[in-house]
VOPAGU-2260 file (C-alpha; in pm, 1 decimal, decimal comma):
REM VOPAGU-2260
SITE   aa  ch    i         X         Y         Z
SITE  UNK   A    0   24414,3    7491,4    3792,0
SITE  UNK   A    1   24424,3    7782,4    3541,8
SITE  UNK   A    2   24108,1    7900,3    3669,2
SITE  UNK   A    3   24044,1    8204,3    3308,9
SITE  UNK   A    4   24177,3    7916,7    3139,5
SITE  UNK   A    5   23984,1    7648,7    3232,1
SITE  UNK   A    6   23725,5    7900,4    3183,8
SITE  UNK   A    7   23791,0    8012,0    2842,0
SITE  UNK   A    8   23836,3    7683,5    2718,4
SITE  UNK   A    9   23450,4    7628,3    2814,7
SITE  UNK   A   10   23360,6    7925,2    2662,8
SITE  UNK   A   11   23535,8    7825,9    2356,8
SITE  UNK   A   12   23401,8    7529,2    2357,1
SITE  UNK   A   13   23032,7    7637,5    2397,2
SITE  UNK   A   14   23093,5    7905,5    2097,3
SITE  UNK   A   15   23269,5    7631,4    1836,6
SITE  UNK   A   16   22980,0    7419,0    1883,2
SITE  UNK   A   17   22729,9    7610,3    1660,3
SITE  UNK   A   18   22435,1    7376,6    1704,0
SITE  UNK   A   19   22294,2    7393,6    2058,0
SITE  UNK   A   20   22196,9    6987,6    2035,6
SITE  UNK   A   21   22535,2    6890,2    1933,2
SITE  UNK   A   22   22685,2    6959,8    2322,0
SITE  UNK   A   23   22513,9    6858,2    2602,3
SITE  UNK   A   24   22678,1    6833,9    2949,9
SITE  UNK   A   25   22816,1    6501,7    2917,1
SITE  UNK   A   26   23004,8    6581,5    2560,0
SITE  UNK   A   27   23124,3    6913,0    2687,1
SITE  UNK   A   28   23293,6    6689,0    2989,8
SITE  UNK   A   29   23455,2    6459,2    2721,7
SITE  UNK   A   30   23588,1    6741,9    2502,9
SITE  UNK   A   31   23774,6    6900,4    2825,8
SITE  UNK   A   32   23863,9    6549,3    2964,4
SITE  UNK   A   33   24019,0    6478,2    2586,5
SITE  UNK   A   34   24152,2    6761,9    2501,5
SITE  UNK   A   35   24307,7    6811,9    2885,3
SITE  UNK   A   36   24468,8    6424,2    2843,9
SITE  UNK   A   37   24557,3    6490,6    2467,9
SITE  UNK   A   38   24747,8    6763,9    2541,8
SITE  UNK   A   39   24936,1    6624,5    2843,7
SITE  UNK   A   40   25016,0    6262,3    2642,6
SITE  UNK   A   41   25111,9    6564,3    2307,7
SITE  UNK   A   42   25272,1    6835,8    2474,0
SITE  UNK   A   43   25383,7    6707,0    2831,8
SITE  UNK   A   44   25097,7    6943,0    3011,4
SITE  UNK   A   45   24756,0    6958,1    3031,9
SITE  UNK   A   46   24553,1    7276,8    2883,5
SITE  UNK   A   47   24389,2    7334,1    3193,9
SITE  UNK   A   48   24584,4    7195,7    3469,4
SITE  UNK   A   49   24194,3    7070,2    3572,6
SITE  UNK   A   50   24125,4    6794,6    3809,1
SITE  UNK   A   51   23935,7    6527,9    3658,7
SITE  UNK   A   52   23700,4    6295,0    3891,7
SITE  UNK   A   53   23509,6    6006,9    3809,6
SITE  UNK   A   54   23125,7    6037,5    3809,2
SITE  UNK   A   55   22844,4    5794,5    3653,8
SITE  UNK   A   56   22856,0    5860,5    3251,1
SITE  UNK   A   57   23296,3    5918,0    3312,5
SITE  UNK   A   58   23555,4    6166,6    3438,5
SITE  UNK   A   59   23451,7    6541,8    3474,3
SITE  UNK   A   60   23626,5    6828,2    3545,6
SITE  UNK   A   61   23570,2    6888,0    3915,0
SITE  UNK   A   62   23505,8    7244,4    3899,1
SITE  UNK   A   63   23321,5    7249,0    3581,2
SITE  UNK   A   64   22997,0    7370,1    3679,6
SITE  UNK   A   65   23180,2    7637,5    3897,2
SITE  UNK   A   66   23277,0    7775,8    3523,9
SITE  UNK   A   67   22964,5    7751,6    3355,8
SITE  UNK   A   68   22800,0    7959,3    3663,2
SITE  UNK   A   69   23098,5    8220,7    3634,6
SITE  UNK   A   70   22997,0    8194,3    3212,8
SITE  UNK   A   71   22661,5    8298,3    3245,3
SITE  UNK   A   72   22704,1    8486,7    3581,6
SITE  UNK   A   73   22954,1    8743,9    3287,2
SITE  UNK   A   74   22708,0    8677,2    3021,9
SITE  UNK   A   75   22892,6    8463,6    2794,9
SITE  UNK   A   76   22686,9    8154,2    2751,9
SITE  UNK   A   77   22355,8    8068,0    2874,3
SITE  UNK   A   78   22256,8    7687,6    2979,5
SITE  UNK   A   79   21913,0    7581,1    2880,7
SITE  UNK   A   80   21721,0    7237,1    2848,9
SITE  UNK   A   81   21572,3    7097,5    2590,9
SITE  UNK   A   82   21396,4    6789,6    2472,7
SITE  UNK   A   83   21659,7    6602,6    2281,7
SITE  UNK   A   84   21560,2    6213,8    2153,6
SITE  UNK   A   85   21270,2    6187,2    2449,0
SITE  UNK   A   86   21552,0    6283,6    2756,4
SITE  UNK   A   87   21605,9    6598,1    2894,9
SITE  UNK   A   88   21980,1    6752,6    2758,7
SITE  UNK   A   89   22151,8    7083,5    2920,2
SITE  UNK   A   90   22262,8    7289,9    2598,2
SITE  UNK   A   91   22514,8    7583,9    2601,1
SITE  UNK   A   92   22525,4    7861,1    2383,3
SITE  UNK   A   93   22771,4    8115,8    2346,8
SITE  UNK   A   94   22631,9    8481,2    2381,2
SITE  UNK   A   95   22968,0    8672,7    2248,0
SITE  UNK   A   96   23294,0    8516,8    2063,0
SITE  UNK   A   97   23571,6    8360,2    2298,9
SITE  UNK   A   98   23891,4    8497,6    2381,7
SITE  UNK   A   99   24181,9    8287,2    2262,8
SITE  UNK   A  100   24445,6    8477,5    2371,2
SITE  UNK   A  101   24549,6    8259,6    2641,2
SITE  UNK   A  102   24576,8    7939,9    2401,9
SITE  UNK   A  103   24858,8    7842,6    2160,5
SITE  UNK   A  104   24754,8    7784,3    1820,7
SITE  UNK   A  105   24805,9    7371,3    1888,5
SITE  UNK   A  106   24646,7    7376,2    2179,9
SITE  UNK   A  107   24305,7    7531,4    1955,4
SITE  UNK   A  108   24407,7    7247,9    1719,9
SITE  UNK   A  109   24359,6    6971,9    1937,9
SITE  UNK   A  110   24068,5    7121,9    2097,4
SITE  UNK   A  111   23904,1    7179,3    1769,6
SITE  UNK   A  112   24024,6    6803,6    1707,7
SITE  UNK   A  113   23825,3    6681,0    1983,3
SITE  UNK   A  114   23514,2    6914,4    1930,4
SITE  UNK   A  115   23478,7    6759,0    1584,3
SITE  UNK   A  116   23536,9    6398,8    1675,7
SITE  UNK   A  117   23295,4    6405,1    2016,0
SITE  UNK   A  118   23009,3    6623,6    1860,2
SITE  UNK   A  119   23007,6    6487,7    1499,0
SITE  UNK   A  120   23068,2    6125,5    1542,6
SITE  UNK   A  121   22958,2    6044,3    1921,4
SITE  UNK   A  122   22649,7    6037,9    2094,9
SITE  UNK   A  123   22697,2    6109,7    2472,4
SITE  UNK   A  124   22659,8    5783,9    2503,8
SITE  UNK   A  125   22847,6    5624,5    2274,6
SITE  UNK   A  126   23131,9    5883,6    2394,0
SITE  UNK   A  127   23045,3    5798,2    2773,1
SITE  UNK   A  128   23126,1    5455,8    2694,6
SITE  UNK   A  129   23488,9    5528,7    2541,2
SITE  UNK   A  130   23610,1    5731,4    2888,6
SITE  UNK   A  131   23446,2    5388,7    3074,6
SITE  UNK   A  132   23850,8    5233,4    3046,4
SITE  UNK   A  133   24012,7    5024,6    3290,3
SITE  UNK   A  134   24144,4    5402,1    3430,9
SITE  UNK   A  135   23777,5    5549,6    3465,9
SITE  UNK   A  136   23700,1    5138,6    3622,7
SITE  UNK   A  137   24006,2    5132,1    3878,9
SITE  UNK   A  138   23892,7    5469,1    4038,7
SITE  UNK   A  139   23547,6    5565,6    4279,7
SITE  UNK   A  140   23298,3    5776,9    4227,5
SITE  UNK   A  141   23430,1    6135,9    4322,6
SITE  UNK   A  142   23813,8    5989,2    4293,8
SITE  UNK   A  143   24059,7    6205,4    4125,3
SITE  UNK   A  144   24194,6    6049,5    3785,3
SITE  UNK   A  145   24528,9    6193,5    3747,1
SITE  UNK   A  146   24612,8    6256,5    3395,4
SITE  UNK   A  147   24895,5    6058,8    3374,8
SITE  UNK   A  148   24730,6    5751,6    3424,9
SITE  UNK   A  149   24623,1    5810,7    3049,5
SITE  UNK   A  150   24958,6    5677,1    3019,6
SITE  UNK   A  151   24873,8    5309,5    3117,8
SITE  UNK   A  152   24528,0    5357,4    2908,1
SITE  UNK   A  153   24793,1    5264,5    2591,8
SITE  UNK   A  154   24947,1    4920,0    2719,2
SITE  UNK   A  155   25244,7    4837,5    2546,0
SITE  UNK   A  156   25387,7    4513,4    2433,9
SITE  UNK   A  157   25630,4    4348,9    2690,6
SITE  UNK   A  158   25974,7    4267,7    2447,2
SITE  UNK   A  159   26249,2    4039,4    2573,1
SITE  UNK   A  160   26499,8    4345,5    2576,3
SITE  UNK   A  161   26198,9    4482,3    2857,2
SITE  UNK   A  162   26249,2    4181,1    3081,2
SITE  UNK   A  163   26648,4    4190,7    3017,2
SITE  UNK   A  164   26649,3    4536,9    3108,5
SITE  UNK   A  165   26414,8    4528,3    3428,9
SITE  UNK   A  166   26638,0    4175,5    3533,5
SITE  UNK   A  167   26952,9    4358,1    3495,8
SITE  UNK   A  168   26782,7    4647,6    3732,0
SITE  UNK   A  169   26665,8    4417,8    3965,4
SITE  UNK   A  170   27044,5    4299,0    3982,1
SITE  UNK   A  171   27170,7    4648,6    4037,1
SITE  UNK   A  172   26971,5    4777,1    4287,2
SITE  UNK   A  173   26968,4    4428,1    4531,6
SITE  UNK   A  174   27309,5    4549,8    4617,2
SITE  UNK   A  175   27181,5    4815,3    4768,2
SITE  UNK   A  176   26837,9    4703,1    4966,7
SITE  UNK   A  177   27112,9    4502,9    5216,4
């Protein structure tokens, strides 16, 4: 993992989410879990290179809170809690601007994609619920979810030209396993 990237990209995160109530723990998790998967199914690599793992409420970076104690340990966001609908929510807040210079310009794209979807039309749980696939199901609690298994997260349909193709394989290779 791209440890100042990783880094930044929380930082970012924290700073392009102006409203304090708008990112709590678990949508912060979502936004680097999407943006981290968008960019590997997009651009053939992750933003990051961050290990996912599957916890309770969906996959989290596994060194996330490693980042936001490195973030306020530098003075560049502060965690606090506060009452939000009756439950207790972890809000970050971005004490200076982010530095971007370690991001392409689609890379910020997608991210600020995924800010806007997650924050604006998601609740965490309503979010929480979307990363609860057959991926997030298949794995245990503290597993590693590789990000290519986003890859089987879009099933395809199976054509007659797939089954021609994988018989005529199967017919190719049996000469072989003797």
């Amino acid at each position: 993992m791209d440890t100042d990237k990783f880094d930044a990209l929380v930082h970012y995160v924290c700073a392009k989410c102006e409203d304090p109530s708008m990112l709590g723990a678990t949508k912060l998790n979502k936004i680097l879990w999407y943006s981290d998967t968008g960019a590997y199914l997009y651009f053939g690599k992750s933003i990051t290179d961050a290990t996912y793992v599957k916890q309770q409420f969906g996959p989290v970076p596994k060194d996330v809170l490693a980042a936001i104690g490195r973030l306020k340990n530098l003075g560049l966001i502060i965690e606090r809690e506060a009452p939000f609908f009756g439950y207790p929510q972890k809000q970050f807040i971005a004490l200076t601007r982010p530095d971007l210079a370690l991001f392409s310009a689609d890379e910020i794209s997608l991210v600020d994609t995924v800010i806007e979807a997650v924050c604006r039309n998601h609740t965490a749980s309503s979010i929480s619920a979307l990363t609860h696939d057959h991926i997030w199901e298949a794995a245990q609690i503290g597993e590693e979810i590789p990000l290519f298994a986003t890859f089987a997260s879009r099933p395809g349909e199976l054509t007659e030209s797939d089954v021609a193709w994988a018989k005529a394989e199967m017919a190719r290779l049996e000469p072989s396993r003797a």
